[in-house]
N, C-alpha and C positions, 0 to 999 in steps of 0.2 A: 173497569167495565165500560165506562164510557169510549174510552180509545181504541177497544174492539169492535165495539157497536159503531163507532164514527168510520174505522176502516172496513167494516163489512159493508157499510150503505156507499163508500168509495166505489169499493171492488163491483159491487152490485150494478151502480153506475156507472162505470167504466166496460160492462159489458151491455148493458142492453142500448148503448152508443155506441161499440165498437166498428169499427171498419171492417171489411170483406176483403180478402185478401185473396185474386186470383190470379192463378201462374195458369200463361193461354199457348197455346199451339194454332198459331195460324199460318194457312196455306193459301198461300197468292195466287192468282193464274190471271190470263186471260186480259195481261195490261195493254193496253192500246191509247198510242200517241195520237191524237186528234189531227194535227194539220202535219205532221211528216208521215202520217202511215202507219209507223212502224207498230208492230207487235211481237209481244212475247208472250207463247200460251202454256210456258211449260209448267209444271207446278214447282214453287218456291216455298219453301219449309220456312218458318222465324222462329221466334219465343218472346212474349210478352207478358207483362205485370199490370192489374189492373188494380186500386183501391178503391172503392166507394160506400156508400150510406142508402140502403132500404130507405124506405121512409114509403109506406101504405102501399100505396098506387106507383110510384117511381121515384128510381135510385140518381144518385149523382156521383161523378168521380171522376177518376182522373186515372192515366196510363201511359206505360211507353211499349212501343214494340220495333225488335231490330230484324228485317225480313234479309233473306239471302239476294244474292247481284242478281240483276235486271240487265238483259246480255239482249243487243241490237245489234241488226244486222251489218252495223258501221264497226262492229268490235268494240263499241263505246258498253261498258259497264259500269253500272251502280247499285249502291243495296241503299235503298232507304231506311231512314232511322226518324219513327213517329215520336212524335210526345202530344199528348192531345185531353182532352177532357170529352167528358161523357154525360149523355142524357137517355136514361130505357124510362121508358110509360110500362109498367106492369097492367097487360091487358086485362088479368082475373089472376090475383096475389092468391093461390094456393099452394099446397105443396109443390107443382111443376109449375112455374109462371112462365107463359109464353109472353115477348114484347118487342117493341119495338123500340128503337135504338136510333140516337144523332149522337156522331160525334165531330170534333172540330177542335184544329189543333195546327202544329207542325212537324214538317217535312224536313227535316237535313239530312242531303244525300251523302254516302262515302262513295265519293271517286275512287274506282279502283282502276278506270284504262280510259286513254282516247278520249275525255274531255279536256277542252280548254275553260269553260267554265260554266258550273252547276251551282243553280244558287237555293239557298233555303227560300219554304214558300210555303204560306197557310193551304192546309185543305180540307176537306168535308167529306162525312159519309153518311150514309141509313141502311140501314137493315132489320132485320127481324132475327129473333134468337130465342132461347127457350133453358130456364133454368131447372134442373131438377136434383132439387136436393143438392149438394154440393158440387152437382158438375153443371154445366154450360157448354148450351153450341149458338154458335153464331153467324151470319151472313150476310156481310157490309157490301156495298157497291163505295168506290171512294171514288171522288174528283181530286186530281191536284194539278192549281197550272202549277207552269213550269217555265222558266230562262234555263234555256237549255243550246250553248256557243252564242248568244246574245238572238235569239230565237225565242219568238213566243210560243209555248203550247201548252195542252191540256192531256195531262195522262191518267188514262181511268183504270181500276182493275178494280176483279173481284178477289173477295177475301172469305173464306170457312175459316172459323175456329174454334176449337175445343177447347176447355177449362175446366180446371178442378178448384175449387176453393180450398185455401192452403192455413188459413185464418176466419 
């Protein structure tokens, strides 16, 4: 009896700590290179994994997401591949929580043409998003500089994304 009782306050335990497990569909648009110009406004599809922890007023966690190539006018393409951690403030924690969102993390890009060399590089975002019930939308603005042929610059875009909680 004991060994039941000890594995049911496990179990018990083990969910009301459990993690959030969401599979995200986000769409890029609207990247734009600070000191070369350059832009891409077309929309780019990914898929991303998010884990984190509630906790009252706001969650924490961590994620990766792999976005489709980022095509300049030079024929030079890349798809960025995030990994980053996260912070939402839960504006009013009820069944729909609307919030606000930092995250920060890194960039490795896959070279797929016409670079001689693209380097990894931390970057930043904020946005606001809105949870309801097990789905999620969201809407990042990101900074990332960038070495980009031994060039400094800054590339920003914006990022929609949708989510379903999968766990």
């Amino acid at each position: 009896m004991k060994k039941i009782l000890i594995l049911l306050c496990l179990l018990i335990g083990v969910q009301v700590y459990a993690l959030d497990i969401t599979l995200r569909i986000p769409v890029s648009t609207n990247t734009t290179f600070q000191t070369s110009g350059e832009t891409d406004n077309s929309a780019r599809l990914g898929v991303g994994l998010e884990a984190g922890q509630d906790l009252i007023t706001f969650s924490i966690g961590a994620g990766m997401q792999w976005d489709k190539s980022i095509s300049l006018s030079t024929g030079e393409k890349f798809a960025p591949r995030l990994t980053y951690g996260y912070f939402k403030y839960n504006l009013f924690p009820v069944a729909f929580k609307p919030y606000l969102v930092g995250k920060y993390g890194y960039m490795t890009p896959y070279t797929e043409s016409g670079f001689t060399s693209l380097d990894t590089s931390t970057f930043w975002g904020m946005g606001l998003g809105i949870d309801i019930f097990n789905s999620q939308g969201e809407l990042l603005y990101t900074n990332y500089p960038v070495t980009i042929n031994g060039t400094d610059d800054t590339m920003t875009m914006l990022t929609l994304s949708l989510g379903i909680k999968i766990f």
